[in-house]
N, C-alpha and C positions, 0 to 999 in steps of 0.2 A: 411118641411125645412130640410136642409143638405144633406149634400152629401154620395149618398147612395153605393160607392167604400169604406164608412167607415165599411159596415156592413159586417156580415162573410159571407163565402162563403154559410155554410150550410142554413141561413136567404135570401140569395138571390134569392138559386136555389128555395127552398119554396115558396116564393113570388111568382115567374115565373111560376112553374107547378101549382099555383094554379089561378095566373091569366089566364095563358092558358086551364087551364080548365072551366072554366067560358067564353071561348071564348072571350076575351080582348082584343083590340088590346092597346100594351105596349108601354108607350115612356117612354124614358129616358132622365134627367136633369144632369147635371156631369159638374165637372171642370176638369175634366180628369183623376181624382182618378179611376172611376169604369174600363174606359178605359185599363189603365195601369196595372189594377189586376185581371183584370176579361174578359176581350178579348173574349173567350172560349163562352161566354153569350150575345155577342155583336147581333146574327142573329136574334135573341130573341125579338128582336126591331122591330117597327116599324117605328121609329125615334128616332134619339140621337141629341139632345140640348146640344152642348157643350160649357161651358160657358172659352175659350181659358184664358183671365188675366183681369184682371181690373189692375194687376199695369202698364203692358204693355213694362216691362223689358226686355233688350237686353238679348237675347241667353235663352227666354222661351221656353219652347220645348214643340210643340203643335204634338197630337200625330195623326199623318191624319188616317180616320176612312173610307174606302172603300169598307168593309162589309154592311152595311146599309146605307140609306138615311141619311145622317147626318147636322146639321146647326151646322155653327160654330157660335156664338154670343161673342161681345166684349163689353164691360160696358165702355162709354167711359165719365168722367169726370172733372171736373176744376182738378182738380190731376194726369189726367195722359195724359192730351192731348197732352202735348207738345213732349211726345213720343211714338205720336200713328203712324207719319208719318215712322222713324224708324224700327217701330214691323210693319207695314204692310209690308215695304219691304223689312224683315229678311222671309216673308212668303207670298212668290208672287203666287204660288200652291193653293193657300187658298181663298177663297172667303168667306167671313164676314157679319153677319147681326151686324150692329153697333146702338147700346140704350144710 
């Protein structure tokens, strides 16, 4: 659990050359943290699981990922449904797996 854009750079690259040498193939989970800090590590993937908002607030800035095979997923519940109509079409480019 958590989100692993908290960890350092030198903790990441480690992880990566050691999954890849074990021949791994890597997915990534993210709320957009690893995204935004770490880009450079993004091909590294073999999928990225982006979990976009659960609150689903106007002018969330989802950061589109075109280097790898990417899902975007949206947590959608009694608390934020009534502005999921909104954030979809603040982000019509995007295609969403919604839970």
């Amino acid at each position: 659990g958590g989100e692993p854009g908290m960890l350092s750079e030198e903790t990441i690259s480690w992880i990566l050359d050691k999954l890849d040498s074990k021949g791994c193939d890597i997915f990534l989970n993210t709320n957009g943290l690893f995204i935004r800090r770490y880009r450079k590590y993004l091909k590294r993937f073999k999928q990225i699981i982006y979990h976009c908002s659960e609150n689903l607030l106007p002018g969330d800035v989802i950061e589109r990922v075109d280097e790898v095979d990417t899902r975007y997923m949206l947590v959608v519940n009694d608390d934020n449904i009534s502005r999921l109509k909104n954030f979809l079409d603040e982000h019509p480019g995007i295609k969403f797996d919604i839970v």
